[in-house]
N, C-alpha and C positions, 0 to 999 in steps of 0.2 A: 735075216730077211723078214718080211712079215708075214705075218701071221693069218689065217683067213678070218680071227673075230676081232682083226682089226680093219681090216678092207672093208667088211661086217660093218662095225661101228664106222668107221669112217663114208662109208657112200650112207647110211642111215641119218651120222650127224648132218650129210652133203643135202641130204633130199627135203629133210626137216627144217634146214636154213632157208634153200629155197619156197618151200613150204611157205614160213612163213613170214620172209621178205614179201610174196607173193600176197597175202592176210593183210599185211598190215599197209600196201599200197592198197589194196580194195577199201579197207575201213577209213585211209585218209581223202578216198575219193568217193564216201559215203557220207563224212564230216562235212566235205567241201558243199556235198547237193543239200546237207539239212542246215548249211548256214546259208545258201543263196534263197531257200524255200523260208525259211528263218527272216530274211529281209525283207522279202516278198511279201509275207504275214505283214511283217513291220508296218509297211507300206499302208496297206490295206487299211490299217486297221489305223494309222495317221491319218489315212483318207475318211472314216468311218466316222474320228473323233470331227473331223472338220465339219462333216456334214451333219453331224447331232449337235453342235455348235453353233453353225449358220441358222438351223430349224428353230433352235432357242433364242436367238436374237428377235429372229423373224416371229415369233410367238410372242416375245416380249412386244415387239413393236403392234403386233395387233392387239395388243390388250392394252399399249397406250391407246390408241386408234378408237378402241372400244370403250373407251374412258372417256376421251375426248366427244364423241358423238352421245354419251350417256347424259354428259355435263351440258348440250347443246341442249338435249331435249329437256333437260330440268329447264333450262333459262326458259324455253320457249313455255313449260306447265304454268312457269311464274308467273308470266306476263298472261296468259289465256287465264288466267285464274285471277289474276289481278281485275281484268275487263269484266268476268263474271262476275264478282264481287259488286264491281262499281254499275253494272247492270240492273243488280239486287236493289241497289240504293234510291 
């Protein structure tokens, strides 16, 4: 028959399986929130790169802009400087 330090061990082995079948469904449903929070980062942070991207184009384009208007005002010194010149004469 058996014995009681096997009833013993066996409802101990019983309890400790449950145990930690019980463990390791928790940790695989802990994995699953730090990879959908994990995406979500992802996201964010593709969103992030696009708009420090967009700000640099647009930064680019004002300092063509700001070139372009620096270069209009040189022609315009030319020609006002050319009239003084010929003023002098």
């Amino acid at each position: 028959m058996l014995d009681t330090t096997q009833i013993l061990l066996f409802a101990v082995v019983t309890i400790l399986t449950v145990l930690l079948v019980f463990i390791g469904w928790q940790i695989f449903q802990i994995l699953g929130e730090v990879r959908k929070m994990l995406q979500k980062f992802n996201t964010m942070v593709d969103g992030a790169v696009n708009v420090t991207g967009n700000l640099g184009k647009s930064f680019e384009k004002l300092s063509g802009f700001g070139e372009g208007v620096q270069a209009v005002f040189s022609i315009f010194k030319l020609f006002s400087g050319k009239k003084e010149k010929k003023d002098d004469k």
